[in-house]
C-alpha positions as CSV (number, residue, x, y, z in Angstrom):
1,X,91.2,101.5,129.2
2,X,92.6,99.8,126.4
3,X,93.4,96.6,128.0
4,X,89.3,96.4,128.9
5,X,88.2,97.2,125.2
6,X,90.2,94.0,124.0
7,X,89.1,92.0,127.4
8,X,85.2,93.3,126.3
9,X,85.7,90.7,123.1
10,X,84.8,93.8,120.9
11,X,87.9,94.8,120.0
12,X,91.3,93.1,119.0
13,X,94.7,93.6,119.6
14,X,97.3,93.6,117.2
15,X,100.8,93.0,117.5
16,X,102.9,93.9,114.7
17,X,105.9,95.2,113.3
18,X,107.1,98.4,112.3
19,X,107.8,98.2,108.6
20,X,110.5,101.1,108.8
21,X,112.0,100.7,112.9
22,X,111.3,97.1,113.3
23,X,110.0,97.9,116.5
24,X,107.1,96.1,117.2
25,X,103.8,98.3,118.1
26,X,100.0,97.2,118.7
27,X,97.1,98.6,117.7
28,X,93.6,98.0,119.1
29,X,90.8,97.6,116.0
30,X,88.0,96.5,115.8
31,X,86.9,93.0,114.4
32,X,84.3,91.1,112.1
33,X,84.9,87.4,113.1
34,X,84.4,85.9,109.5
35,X,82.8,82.5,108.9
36,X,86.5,80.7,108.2
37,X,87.8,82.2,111.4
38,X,89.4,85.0,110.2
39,X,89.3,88.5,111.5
40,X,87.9,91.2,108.8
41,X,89.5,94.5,110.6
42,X,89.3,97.8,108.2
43,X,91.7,100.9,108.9
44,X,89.6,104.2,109.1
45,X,92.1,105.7,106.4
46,X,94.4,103.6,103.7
47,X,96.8,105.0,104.8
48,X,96.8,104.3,108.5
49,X,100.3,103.3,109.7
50,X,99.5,100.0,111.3
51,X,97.5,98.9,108.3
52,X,100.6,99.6,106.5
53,X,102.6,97.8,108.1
54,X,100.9,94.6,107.8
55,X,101.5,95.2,104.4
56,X,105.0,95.4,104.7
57,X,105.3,92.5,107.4
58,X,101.5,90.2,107.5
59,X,103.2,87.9,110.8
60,X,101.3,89.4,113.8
61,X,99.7,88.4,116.8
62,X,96.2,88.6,118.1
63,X,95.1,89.3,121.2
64,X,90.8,88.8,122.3
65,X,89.1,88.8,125.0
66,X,90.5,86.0,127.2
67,X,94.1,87.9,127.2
68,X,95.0,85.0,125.1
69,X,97.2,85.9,122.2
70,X,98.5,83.8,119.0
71,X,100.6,84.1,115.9
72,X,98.0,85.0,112.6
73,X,99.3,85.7,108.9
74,X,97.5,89.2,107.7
75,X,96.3,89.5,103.7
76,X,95.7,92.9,102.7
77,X,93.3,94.3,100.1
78,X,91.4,97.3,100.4
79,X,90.4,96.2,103.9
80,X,92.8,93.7,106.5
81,X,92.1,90.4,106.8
82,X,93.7,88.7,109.7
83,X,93.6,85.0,109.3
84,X,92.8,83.2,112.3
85,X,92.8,79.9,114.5
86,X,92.3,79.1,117.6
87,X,94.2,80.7,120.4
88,X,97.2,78.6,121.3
89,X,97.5,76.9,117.6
């Protein structure tokens, strides 16, 4: 099920790290592709665990619908913005 929500193009997956294990975890969310080609994601709760983690670590990866997935830099605020570029770059 989760692998068709990000294959539907509505929702993203997000690789990232655990900001206490290390482990690395994903999180499906979904996305508001912004006009610069970032990714406007907001966590339903500020104090959802993957949200913090991209504060604690902003690498991730992104992957949309295609299955194609590439290295972004997170900046957080009240919301997650996930900047973006083209899959592959």
């Amino acid at each position: 099920m989760e692998d068709e929500l990000v294959g539907s193009g509505r929702f993203a997956r997000l690789g990232i790290r655990g900001r206490r294990s290390g482990e690395s975890r994903s999180v499906n969310v979904g996305f508001v592709e912004e006009p610069d080609g970032s990714l406007l994601v907001a966590a339903g709760s500020p104090d959802a665990a993957w949200a913090r983690n991209l504060l604690a670590e902003p690498d991730c990866t992104v992957t949309m619908g295609s299955g194609c997935s590439s290295p972004r830099r997170s900046r957080s605020t009240t919301t997650t913005r996930v900047e973006a570029g083209p899959c592959g770059s």
